[in-house]
C-alpha positions as CSV (number, residue, x, y, z in Angstrom):
1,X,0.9,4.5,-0.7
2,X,2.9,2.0,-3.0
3,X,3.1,-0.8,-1.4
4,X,6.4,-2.1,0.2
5,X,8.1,-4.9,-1.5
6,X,8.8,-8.3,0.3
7,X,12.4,-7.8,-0.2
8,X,12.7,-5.5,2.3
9,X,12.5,-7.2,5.3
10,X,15.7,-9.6,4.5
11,X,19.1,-9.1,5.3
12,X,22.2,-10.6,3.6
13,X,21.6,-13.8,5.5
14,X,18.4,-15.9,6.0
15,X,15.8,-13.9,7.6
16,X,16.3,-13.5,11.7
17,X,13.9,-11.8,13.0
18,X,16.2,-11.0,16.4
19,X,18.4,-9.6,13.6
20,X,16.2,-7.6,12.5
21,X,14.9,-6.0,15.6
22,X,18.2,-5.5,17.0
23,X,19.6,-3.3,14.4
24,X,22.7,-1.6,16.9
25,X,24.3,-5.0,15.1
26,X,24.7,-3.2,11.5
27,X,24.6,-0.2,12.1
28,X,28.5,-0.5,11.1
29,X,27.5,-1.6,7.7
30,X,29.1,0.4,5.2
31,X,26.9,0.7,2.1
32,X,27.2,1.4,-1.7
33,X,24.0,0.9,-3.4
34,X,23.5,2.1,-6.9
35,X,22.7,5.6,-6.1
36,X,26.4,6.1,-4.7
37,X,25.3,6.9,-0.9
38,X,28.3,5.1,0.7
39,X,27.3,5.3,4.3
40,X,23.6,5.1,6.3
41,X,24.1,8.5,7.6
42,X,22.6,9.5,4.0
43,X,19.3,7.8,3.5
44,X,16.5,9.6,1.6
45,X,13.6,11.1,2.7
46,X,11.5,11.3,-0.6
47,X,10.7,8.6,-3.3
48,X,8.6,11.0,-5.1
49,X,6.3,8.8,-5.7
50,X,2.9,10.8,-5.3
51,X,0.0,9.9,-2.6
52,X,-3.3,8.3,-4.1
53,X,-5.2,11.6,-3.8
54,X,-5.9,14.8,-2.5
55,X,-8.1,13.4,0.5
56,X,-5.1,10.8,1.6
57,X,-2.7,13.9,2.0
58,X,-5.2,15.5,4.2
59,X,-6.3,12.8,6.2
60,X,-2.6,12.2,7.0
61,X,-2.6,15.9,8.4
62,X,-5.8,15.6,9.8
63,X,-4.9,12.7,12.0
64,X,-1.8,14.1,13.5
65,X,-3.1,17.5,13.7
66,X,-5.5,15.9,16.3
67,X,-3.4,13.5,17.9
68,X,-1.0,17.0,18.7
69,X,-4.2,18.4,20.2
70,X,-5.5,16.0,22.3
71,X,-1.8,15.1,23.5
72,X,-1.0,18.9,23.4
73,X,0.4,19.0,27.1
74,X,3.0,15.9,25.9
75,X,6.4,15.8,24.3
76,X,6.8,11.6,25.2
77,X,5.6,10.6,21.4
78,X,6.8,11.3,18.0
79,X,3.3,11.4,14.6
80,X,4.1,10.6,11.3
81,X,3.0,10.4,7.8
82,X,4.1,9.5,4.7
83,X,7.5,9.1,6.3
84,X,10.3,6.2,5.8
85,X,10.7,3.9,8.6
86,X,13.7,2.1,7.8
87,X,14.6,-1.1,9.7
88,X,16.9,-2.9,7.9
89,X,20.5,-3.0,6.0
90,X,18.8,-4.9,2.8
91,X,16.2,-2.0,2.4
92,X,18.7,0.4,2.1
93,X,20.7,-1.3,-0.5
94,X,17.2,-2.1,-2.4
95,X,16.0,1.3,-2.4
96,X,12.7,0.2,-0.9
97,X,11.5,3.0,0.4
98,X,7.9,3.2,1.9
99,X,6.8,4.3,5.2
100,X,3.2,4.0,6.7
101,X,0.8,6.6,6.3
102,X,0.4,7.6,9.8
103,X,2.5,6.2,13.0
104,X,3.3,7.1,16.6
105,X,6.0,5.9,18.5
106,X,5.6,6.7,22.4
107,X,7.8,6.7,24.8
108,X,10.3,9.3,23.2
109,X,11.7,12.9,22.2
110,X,9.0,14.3,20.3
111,X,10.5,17.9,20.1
112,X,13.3,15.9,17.5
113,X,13.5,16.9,13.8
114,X,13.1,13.7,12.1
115,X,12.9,13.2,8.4
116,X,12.6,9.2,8.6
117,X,12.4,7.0,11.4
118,X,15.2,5.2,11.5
119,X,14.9,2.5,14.2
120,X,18.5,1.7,15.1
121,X,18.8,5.7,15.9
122,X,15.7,5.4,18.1
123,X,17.0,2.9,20.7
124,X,14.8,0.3,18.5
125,X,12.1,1.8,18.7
126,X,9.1,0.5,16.1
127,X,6.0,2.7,15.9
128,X,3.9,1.5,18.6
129,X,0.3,2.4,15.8
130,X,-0.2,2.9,12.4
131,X,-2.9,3.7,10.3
132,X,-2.4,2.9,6.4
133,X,-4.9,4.7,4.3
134,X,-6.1,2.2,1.5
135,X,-7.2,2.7,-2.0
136,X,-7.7,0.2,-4.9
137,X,-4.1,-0.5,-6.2
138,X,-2.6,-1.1,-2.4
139,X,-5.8,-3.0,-0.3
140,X,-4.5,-6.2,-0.8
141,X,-1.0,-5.6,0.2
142,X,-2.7,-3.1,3.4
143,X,-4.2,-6.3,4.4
144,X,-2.0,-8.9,3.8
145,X,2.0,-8.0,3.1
146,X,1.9,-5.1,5.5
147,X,-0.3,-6.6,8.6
148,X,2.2,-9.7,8.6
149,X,5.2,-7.2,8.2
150,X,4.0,-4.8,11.5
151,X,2.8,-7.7,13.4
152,X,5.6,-10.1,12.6
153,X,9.0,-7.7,12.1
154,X,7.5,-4.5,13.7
155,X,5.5,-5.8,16.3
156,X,3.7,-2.8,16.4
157,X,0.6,-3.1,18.8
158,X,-2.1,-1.8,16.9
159,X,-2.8,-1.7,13.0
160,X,-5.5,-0.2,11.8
161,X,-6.5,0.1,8.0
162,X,-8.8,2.6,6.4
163,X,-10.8,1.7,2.9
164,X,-12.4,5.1,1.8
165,X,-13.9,3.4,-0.9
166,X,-16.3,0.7,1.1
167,X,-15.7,3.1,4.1
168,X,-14.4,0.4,6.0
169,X,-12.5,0.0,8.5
170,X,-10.3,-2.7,10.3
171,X,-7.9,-2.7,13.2
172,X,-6.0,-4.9,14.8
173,X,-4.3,-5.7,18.0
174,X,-1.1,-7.5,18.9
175,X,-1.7,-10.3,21.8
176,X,0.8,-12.6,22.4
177,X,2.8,-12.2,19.4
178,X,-0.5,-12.4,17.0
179,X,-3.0,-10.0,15.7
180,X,-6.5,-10.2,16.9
181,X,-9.2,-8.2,15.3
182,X,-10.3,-5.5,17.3
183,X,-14.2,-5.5,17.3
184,X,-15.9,-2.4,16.9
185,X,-18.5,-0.6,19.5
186,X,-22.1,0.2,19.3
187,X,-21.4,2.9,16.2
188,X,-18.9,0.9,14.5
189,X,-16.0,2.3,16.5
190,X,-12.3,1.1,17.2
191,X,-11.0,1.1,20.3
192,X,-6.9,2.5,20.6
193,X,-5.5,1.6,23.6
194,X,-2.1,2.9,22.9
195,X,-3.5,6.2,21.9
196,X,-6.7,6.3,24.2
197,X,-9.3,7.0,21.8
198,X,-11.8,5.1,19.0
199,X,-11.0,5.5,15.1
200,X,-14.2,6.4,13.2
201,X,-15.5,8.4,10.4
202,X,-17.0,11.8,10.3
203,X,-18.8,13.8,7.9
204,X,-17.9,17.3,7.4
205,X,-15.3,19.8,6.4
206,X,-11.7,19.7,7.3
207,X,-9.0,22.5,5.1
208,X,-12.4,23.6,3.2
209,X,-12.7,19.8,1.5
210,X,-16.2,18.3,2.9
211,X,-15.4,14.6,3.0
212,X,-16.0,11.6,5.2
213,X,-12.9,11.5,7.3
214,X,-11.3,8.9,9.6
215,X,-11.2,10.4,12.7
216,X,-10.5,10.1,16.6
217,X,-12.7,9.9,19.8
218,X,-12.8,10.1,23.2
219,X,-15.6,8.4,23.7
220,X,-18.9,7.8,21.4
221,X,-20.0,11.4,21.1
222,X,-16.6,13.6,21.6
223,X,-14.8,14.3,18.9
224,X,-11.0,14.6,19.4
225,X,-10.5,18.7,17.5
226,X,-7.8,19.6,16.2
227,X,-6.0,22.9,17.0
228,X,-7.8,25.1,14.7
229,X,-11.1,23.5,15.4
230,X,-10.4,23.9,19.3
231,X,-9.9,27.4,18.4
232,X,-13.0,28.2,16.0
233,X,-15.2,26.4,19.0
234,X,-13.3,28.6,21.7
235,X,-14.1,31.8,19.6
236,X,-17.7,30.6,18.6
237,X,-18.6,30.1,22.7
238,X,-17.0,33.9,23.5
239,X,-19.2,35.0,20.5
240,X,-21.9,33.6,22.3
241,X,-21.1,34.2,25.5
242,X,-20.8,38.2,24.7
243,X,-24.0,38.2,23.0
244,X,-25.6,36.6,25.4
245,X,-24.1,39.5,27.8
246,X,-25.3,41.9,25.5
247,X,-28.5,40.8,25.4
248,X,-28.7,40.8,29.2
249,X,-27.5,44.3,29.1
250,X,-30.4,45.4,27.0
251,X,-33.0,44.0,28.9
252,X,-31.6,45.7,31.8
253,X,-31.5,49.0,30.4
254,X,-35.3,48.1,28.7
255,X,-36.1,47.0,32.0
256,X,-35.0,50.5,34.0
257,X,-36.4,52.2,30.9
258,X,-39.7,50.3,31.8
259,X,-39.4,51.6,35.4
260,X,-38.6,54.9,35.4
261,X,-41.3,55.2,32.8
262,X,-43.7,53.8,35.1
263,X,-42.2,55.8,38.3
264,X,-43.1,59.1,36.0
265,X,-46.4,58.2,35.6
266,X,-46.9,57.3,39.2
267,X,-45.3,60.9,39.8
268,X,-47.6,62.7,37.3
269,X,-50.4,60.8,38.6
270,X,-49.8,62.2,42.6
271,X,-49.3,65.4,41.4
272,X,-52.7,65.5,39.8
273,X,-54.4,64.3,42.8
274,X,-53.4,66.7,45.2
275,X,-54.2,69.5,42.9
């Protein structure tokens, strides 16, 4: 995505970060930034600015298309992408609108209709993960702008950041106050503890595009599905599970076939003897 301008994370007065994170102090604020919104209650939900490429839009759904499955018996988290998460008074007036590529905030309504975050409408809530998506025109700010901004305004706990171009990828997790790297496992895995699963890349075929994907595990070999997938497998094992009923079925009937064929002969064969 473009990346998010410095600006952003200031208010009127010298930065605060306690400011900041307690927004319920401006809420009040009334507004009237160039595009003539006079209140916050009308804050856009589009920059139309259009995502690096075909395989960042679908990775965004891919992601949260699994996270819903393997959370499918919750409703305590909300999953994003490509949404604004707007967190301060000076980012409104500035029209900086950017968002992360993919978030999840737990610990709240999931069933809500949201078109942005908007953290002082969410008890204060910041997205407790995010995943940005890279490409060439936003790695640097990925990695540098953006991890200080969710470890030192956000304080989101995990931050993970995808380069589909090396096919790297790096996470990080939020220890008193500070990012530390999180290393990867034996297959070059990251470990989510807020989520319960490891980020790493598969090769194969997601909304008929065959790619190399970021994707989520349960453990090193189980691949978190998403919905559709979970269904395909579910109708591939009945598939299999009839035919292999089926093919009992004929060898049973082969099988009486076999012994009533041999019962005749035994039959015809008496019969000839006692003649």
């Amino acid at each position: 995505m473009a990346a998010i301008q410095e600006a952003v994370i200031y208010d009127d007065e010298e930065f605060d970060e306690e400011k900041v994170r307690h927004l319920d102090r401006i809420v009040t604020l009334r507004l009237v930034p160039a595009s003539g919104r006079d209140t916050l209650d009308e804050l856009p939900a589009e920059d139309d600015i259009p995502l690096e490429s075909n395989w960042h839009r679908t990775e965004m759904n891919l992601l949260i298309d699994s996270l819903h499955w393997h959370w499918r018996d919750r409703r305590d988290y909300f999953a994003g992408g490509n949404m604004f998460v707007y967190f301060s008074s000076r980012q409104v007036r500035n029209e900086e609108y950017r968002g992360p590529d993919f978030f999840v905030v737990r610990d709240t309504d999931g069933a809500v209709n949201r078109k942005s975050w908007i953290v002082w409408e969410e008890s204060g809530k910041y997205p407790d993960v995010i995943v940005e998506l890279a490409s060439p025109s936003t790695i640097d700010n990925d990695l540098g702008f953006k991890k200080n901004l969710y470890e030192q305004t956000f304080r989101t706990q995990e931050y993970f950041c995808y380069d589909p171009v090396r096919e790297k990828l790096f996470g990080w997790e939020l220890i008193r106050s500070r990012y530390e790297e999180i290393q990867p496992d034996s297959r070059g895995r990251l470990q989510s503890r807020e989520l319960g699963v490891r980020l790493g890349t598969w090769r194969g075929e997601y909304l008929r595009v065959r790619d190399l994907w970021l994707r989520f595990y349960i453990d090193e070999e189980q691949l978190v599905l998403t919905a559709a997938e979970a269904e395909a497998q579910r109708a591939e094992a009945e598939a299999q599970r009839a035919e292999a009923a089926d093919q009992r079925a004929r060898s049973a009937e082969a099988e009486v076939a076999r012994l009533q064929a041999l019962l005749a002969e035994q039959n015809a064969g008496a019969g000839a003897t006692s003649d």
